[in-house]
PANU-49661 format. One record per residue (C-alpha): x, y, z. Coordinates in steps of 0.5 Angstrom, whole numbers, plus 500, padded with zeros to 3 digits. Example, Ala and Ser with C-alpha at 12.3 -4.5 7.8 and 13.67 -1.06 7.14 Angstrom:
BEGIN
525491516 527498514 
***
This chain:
BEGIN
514799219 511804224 515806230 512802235 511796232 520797231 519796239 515792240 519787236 526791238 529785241 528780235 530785230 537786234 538779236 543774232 541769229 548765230 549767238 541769238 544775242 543783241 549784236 556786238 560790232 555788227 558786220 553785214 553781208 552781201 547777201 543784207 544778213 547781219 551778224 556780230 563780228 566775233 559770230 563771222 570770225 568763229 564762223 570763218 575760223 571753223 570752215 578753215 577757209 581765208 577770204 571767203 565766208 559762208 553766210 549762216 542764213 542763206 548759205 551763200 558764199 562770199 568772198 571777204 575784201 581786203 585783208 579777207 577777215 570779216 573785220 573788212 566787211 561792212 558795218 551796219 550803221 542802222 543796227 548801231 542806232 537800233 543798238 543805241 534805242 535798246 539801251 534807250 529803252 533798258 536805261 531805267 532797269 538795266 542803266 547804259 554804259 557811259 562812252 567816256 568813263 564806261 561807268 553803268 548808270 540808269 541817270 544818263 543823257 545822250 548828245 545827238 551830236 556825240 552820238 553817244 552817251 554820258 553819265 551825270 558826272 561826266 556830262 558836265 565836262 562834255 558840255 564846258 568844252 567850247 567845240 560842244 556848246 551847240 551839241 544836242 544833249 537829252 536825258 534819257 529820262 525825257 525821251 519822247 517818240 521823236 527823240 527815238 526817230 532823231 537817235 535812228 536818223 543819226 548820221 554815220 561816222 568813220 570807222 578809221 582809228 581816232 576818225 570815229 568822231 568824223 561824219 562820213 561825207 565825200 566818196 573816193 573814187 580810187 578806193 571806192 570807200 565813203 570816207 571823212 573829212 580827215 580822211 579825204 585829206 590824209 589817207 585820200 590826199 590826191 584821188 579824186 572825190 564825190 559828194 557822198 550825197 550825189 554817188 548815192 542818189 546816183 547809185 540809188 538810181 541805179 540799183 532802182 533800175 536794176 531792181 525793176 529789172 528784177 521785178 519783170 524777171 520776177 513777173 516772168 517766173 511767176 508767170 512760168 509757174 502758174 505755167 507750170 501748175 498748169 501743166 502740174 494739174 494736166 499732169 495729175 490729170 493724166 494720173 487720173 486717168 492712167 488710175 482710172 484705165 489701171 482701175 479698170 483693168 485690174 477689176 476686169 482681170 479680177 472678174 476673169 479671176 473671180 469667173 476662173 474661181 467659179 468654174 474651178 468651183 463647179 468642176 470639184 463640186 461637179 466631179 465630187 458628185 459624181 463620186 459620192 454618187 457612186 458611193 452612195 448606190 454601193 452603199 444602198 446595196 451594202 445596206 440592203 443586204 446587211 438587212 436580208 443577213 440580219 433578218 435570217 439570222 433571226 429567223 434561224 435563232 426562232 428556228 433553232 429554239 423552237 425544233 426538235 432535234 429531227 426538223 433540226 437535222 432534215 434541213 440540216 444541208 439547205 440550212 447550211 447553204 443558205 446561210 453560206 449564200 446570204 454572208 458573201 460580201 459586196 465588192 466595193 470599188 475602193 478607186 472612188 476614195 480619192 483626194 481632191 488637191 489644188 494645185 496652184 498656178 505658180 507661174 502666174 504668180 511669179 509672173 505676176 510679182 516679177 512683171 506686174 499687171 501693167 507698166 508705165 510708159 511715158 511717151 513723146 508724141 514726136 516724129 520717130 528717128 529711125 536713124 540712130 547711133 550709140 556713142 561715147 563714154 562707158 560703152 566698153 567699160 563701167 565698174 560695179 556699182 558706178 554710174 555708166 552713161 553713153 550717148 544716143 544720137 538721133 541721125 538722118 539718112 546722110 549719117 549726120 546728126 539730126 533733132 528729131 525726137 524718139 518715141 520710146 527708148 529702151 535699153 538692155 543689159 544682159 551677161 551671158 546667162 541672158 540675165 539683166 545684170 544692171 538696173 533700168 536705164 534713166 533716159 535723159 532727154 537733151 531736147 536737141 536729137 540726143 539722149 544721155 543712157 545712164 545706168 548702174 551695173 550690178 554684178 562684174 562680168 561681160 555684159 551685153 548692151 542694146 538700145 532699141 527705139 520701139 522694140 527696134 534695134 538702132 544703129 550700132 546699139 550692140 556692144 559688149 561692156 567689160 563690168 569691173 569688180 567694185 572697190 570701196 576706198 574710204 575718202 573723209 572722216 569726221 568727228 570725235 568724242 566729245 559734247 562740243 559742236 562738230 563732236 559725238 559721244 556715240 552717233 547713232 542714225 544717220 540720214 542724207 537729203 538731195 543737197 549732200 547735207 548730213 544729218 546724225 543722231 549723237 545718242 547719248 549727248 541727246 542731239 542731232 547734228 547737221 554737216 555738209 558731206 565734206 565734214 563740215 558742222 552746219 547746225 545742231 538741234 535738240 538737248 536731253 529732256 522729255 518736252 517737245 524739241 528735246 531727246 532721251 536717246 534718240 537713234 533712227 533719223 530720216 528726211 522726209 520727201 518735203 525735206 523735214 526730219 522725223 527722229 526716233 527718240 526712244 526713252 521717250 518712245 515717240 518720233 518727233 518731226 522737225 523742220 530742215 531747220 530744226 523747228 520743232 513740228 509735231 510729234 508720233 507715238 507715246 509709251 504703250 503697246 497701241 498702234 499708235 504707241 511704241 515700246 523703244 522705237 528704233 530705226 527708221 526709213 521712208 518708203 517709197 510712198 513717203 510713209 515712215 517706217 518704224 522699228 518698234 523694238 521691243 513691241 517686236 513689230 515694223 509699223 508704218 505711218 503717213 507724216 500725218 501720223 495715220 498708222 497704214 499697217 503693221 507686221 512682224 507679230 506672231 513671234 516672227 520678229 524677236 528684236 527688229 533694228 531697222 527696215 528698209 523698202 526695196 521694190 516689192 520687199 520690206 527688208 528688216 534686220 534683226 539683231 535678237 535673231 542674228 539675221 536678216 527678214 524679207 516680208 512682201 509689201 503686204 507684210 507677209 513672212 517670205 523668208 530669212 537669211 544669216 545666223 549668229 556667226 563670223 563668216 560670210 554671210 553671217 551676223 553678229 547683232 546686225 543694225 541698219 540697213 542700205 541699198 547702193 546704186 547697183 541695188 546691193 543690199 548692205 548691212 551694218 555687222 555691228 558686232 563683227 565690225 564690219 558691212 556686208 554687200 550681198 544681193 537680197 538673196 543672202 549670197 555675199 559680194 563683198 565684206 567692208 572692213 573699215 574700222 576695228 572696234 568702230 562699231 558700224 551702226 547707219 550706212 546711208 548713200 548719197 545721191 552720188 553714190 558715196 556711202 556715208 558709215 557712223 561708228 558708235 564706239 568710234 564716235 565718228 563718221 566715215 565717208 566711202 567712195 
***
C-alpha cells in the first residue's frame, strides 16, 4: 500500500473492531488481529475463561502466555507508529498530547530518536540535555512525505518498566523474548543471546519455507475444488436429467389421466343419452295423446252447443265410452329419473400423497456385498426422540470383514401394528466396507429393525429394539432483564444455524443478539428506528440457507435480511394489503426450498417469498385465518398456529384448507394464545402455549405426547432445535433463554 492511500485510509486501519475506536495499548493475536488491551480484557472477563481467549474476528481460540491475561500478549509496534501518524495528521485541528507534561497543543514537535512528542515549552529542555544533542527533532507543522515514512520506520522499543526509552536489540534464547541492552544485562544476565537481526532473518527464512509449503497446500485445494465444481456441474447434470426423466413420466401419467377423464366422460355422456332417449319417446306418446284428448274435447263442447236434447240423449252410451277411453294415462317409467354421482378414487389419492409419483435413490455402482452383518451400539435399545446408530458391515464368505461397496441400503422400523415408528434412516457411507445406520424413533414401544441390501435381508439384520419413553430435562439458561449485552427485555423469535449459534430478537429493546449454545454473548445488531438496519419491534427470526438472517420487523411491517454478521442487505415489504406489503409480520420460518414464510398477522394471510423478494403463493384468505402467529413446513404440510383462534391448521402445499386441531382451553390438547411452532428429531410437532405456559408434543394429528412445563409465568414464545437435537425455549415475560436436553 503506497503512502497516501495508508492515509486516506488511516482511520480505518487504526480503529478496533470491538470498540470501533483508534486502538489504545494495541495487543495482537495469533491469528495477526489487532485489538486494544482493555477491548481483550472485557473480552476475556465476559467468557469467564483464564488463559485463553477467543479472537472477535476469526473466532479462533488461543491460549494466553505467561500470567494468561491479555496484557502478556504481544504489541503491535506497527500500530504505535500508525498511532503516532494520526495524531501527526489531526495535530492542526485537534493538537497532540505532549509525552512529557501531557499538555495538548496543535504547536508540537517530534524527536525521531524519543519517539515521542513535545510541546513548545517542553522541547527547549528536552534539546539542552547533552544525551539528546544528536536527536532528530521536527516540528510538526514542517512534516513532508518522508518524514511520515521515518515516523513508520521508527525502531521498536522495550515494554519492560523504566526500559521504554531502550531499543530492542538482542534475542534471549532461554526466555525466547527480544529484549534490550539493560535488559540482556539485568533480567537476562547468564542466558544465552543473539543479535535480534540474525534470529530474524533466520526466522524470516523460516516462516518463507513454511509459507511456500502453504502455498502448494493452497495450490492443491484449489485444485480439489475445481474438481469438486467439476463434479458439482456433473451432478447438476444428473439433476437434470432425473428432472427430465421425472418430467417425462409425470406428463405420460398426466396423458393416462387426461384419457381416463375422456373415457369417464364418454360413459356418463353415453349412458345420459340413453336415458334421455327413453324419456324423450315417452314424452312423444305423453304429447300425442295430450293431442287426441284435447281435440275431442272440443269436438264435444261444438257437439254439446249445437244438439238438441234428443241427438244429446241417442249418443249418450257411445258418448260416454269415449271420453272414459281417451283420458287413460301413459304409464311412464319413473326408474329412468336417476342421479349421476362421481365417485372419486380415494386410494389413489391417498397413494399418491403418501408415497408420491416416484423416489429418489441414489446408487453406488460397485460390486454388491451379499455377506453382510449388523452390529453395534443401539440395537436393542434407543429412547424417543434421540439419535440411534448401529453398524453395517460388509463380510466375505469366511464371516471376515471385507471392503466391498453395497448397492442400496434400506432400513425397516416397525412396532407390532407393522407401522413405521421412526423416521427414514441416513445411511453413512465409511468407504472402507461399513456403514454408520442412524435413525430417530418416534413413538416408545417394541419395535422391530431390518436392514436389507436390494430388497434382501442381510445377515443377522432382524432385531427387536425396546423404544423408551422421552425426557426433557432443562440443561442451561441465559439472560435477564435489562438493555446491557447478554440482556433482554422481552425476547421474541429465536432462530439457530449448523455452527450451534443462537440468535434472538430482544423485542422491545429493538435488537438481535447472537450467543454461542452454551449462553455465550457473541454480537448484536440493530437499534430502534425506522431506517435500513434499525428495528421497531421485531419478533420472527430465521437463518436463511446461504446463512443470512431475515427479521420480522413489525411496526415497521417489512422483513430485513442481513448478513451472519449483521450487515444490513436489503429489505421485503412495507405497510399495505399488496402482495408484497404487510400489515404486522409476525413469524417466520424457511421452507424447504429456501423460500421465507411469513405470518402476515393482521392481513390474516401466510405468504411466501424467494430471499429475492419474489412473492411464490399465498393462503390462509376466506376467513380461514383469524390471527396467524407462525408457520411452519413439515413434509407435505404448511402447519400454522393461530392464537386468534386458539388453534392449530394444517394447509397442503397448495395451500388448501385440510383441517384443524385444539380449542381454547387448559387440558390436553388445547390452547391458550399458541405462538411458534417446531419439529424435533423424532418429527413431533411442538407448540409454544404461550398462555398456559407451557410446550405440547403432539403428533400432526392433534393427539398429545407430552406436556413441558418449564417455567411458570416465563411465557414460551420460540422453540427451535438444534442439529443435536437440544431445544432452545425464549421466555418473554421471563426475558431469558431456556436450553432442554
Amino acid at each position: 500500500m503506497d503512502l497516501q492511500t495508508l492515509l486516506h485510509n488511516l482511520h480505518e486501519e487504526v480503529s478496533c473492531s470491538v470498540c470501533m475506536s483508534p486502538f489504545t495499548k494495541p495487543k495482537i493475536l495469533p491469528c495477526f488481529h489487532t485489538f486494544c488491551l482493555h477491548c481483550l480484557n472485557e473480552l476475556q472477563r465476559t467468557s469467564g475463561k483464564h488463559g485463553e481467549i477467543t479472537c472477535p474476528e476469526c473466532r479462533r481460540k488461543f491460549q494466553v502466555p505467561g500470567s494468561g491475561y491479555p496484557k502478556d500478549l504481544p504489541a503491535n509496534f506497527r500500530m504505535n507508529s500508525l498511532l503516532d501518524v494520526m495524531a501527526i495528521q489531526k495535530c492542526n485541528v485537534a493538537g497532540v498530547k505532549c509525552g512529557n507534561c501531557d499538555k495538548t497543543s496543535a504547536q508540537s514537535f517530534y524527536c525521531f530518536k524519543c519517539c515521542a512528542f513535545w510541546c513548545d515549552d517542553c522541547i527547549a529542555a528536552h534539546n539542552i540535555i547533552r544525551a539528546n544533542k544528536d536527536h532528530r527533532v521536527l516540528a510538526i507543522k514542517e512534516f513532508q512525505d518522508q518524514d511520515i515514512q521515518d515516523v513508520l520506520k521508527r525502531p521498536v522499543f522495550c515494554q519492560i518498566e523504566h526500559h521504554e526509552s531502550e531499543e530492542l536489540k538482542f534475542f534471549c534464547k532461554n526466555c525466547e523474548n527480544a529484549i534490550c541492552n539493560t535488559c540482556a544485562i539485568t533480567l537476562h544476565e547468564g542466558h544465552a543471546k543473539l543479535l535480534l537481526q540474525n534470529v530474524a532473518s533466520e526466522r524470516k527464512s523460516t516462516l518463507q519455507s513454511a509459507m511456500e509449503t502453504q502455498k502448494e497446500k493452497a495450490l492443491e485445494m484449489r485444485n480439489t475444488i475445481t474438481r469438486l465444481q467439476s463434479e458439482c456441474n456433473e451432478i447438476q447434470e444428473q439433476v437434470a436429467c432425473v428432472k427430465k426423466s421425472a418430467q417425462s413420466f409425470i406428463d405420460n401419467l398426466m396423458k393416462v389421466f387426461e384419457a381416463k377423464k375422456q373415457e369417464l366422460f364418454k360413459e356418463v355422456e353415453d349412458k345420459a343419452q340413453e336415458v334421455i332417449e327413453r324419456l324423450v319417446e315417452q314424452q312423444s306418446e305423453v304429447e300425442y295423446k295430450l293431442r287426441r284428448i284435447e281435440t275431442s274435447i272440443e269436438e264435444r263442447e261444438r257437439f254439446l252447443k249445437r244438439s238438441s236434447n234428443a241427438e244429446i240423449v241417442q249418443f249418450n252410451t257411445v258418448f260416454q265410452e269415449e271420453v272414459t277411453g281417451e283420458g287413460e294415462l301413459v304409464d311412464c317409467d319413473r326408474k329412468e329419473l336417476c342421479h349421476f354421482v362421481f365417485f372419486p378414487n380415494k386410494l389413489l389419492m391417498a397413494k399418491t400423497n403418501s408415497e408420491g409419483v416416484g423416489s429418489l435413490k441414489q446408487i453406488i455402482s460397485q460390486t454388491k456385498s451379499r455377506n453382510s452383518k449388523a452390529e453395534g451400539k443401539g440395537i436393542t435399545e434407543v429412547t424417543v426422540g434421540l439419535e440411534a446408530q448401529f453398524v453395517l458391515t460388509t463380510r466375505n464368505a469366511e464371516n471376515e470383514q471385507c471392503y466391498e461397496q453395497c448397492d442400496i441400503i434400506t432400513v425397516e422400523i416397525k412396532n407390532d401394528n407393522d407401522r413405521e415408528c421412526a423416521t427414514e434412516a441416513e445411511v453413512q457411507d465409511n468407504k472402507d466396507g461399513s456403514y454408520n445406520i442412524s435413525y430417530f424413533a418416534k413413538e416408545a414401544g417394541t419395535c422391530q429393525t431390518s436392514v436389507m441390501i436390494n430388497g434382501e435381508h442381510v445377515i443377522g439384520s432382524t432385531f427387536t429394539v425396546q423404544v423408551k419413553p422421552r425426557q426433557y430435562k432443562p440443561v442451561l439458561s441465559f439472560g435477564e432483564e435489562g438493555s446491557s449485552a447478554g440482556m433482554f427485555s422481552g425476547p421474541w423469535g429465536v432462530a439457530v444455524n449448523e455452527r450451534y449459534e443462537i440468535a434472538v430478537t430482544d423485542t422491545p429493546n429493538s435488537i438481535v443478539q447472537i450467543f454461542s449454545s452454551d449462553g455465550t454473548y457473541l454480537r448484536s445488531f440493530g437499534s430502534k428506528g425506522d431506517q435500513e438496519g434499525e428495528f421497531d419491534y421485531p419478533t420472527g427470526i430465521a437463518y436463511l440457507n446461504n446463512g443470512n438472517i431475515v427479521v420480522a420487523d413489525s411496526h415497521n411491517n417489512r422483513l430485513q435480511i442481513f448478513t451472519e454478521q449483521g450487515e444490513y442487505l436489503t429489505q421485503i415489504g412495507g405497510e399495505g394489503n399488496l402482495d408484497h406489503q404487510f400489515n404486522y409480520p409476525w413469524g417466520l420460518s424457511v421452507d424447504s426450498d429456501g423460500n421465507i414464510i411469513v405470518a402476515d398477522s393482521d392481513n390474516k394471510l401466510i405468504k411466501i417469498f424467494t430471499p429475492s423478494s419474489q412473492l411464490l403463493r399465498k393462503f390462509g384468505g376466506g376467513g380461514l385465518l383469524v390471527d396467524p402467529c407462525h408457520c411452519i413446513q413439515k413434509d407435505q404440510y404448511f402447519i400454522v398456529s393461530d392464537p386468534g383462534d386458539h388453534s392449530i391448521k394444517v394447509f397442503n402445499t397448495d395451500g388448501d384448507f385440510l383441517y384443524k386441531f385444539g380449542n381454547e382451553g387448559e387440558g390436553d390438547g388445547e390452547f391458550n394464545k399458541p405462538r411458534c411452532l417446531s419439529v424435533d428429531k423424532a418429527g413431533h410437532l411442538m407448540v409454544c402455549d404461550r398462555a398456559n405456559d407451557r410446550v405440547q408434543v403432539l403428533e400432526l394429528s392433534g393427539k398429545l405426547i407430552t406436556t413441558l412445563k418449564l417455567m411458570t409465568g416465563g411465557s414460551p414464545v420460540s422453540i427451535p432445535v438444534l442439529s443435536d437435537g437440544r431445544i432452545v425455549v425464549s421466555f418473554f415475560r421471563d426475558h431469558r433463554i431456556q436450553i432442554i436436553k
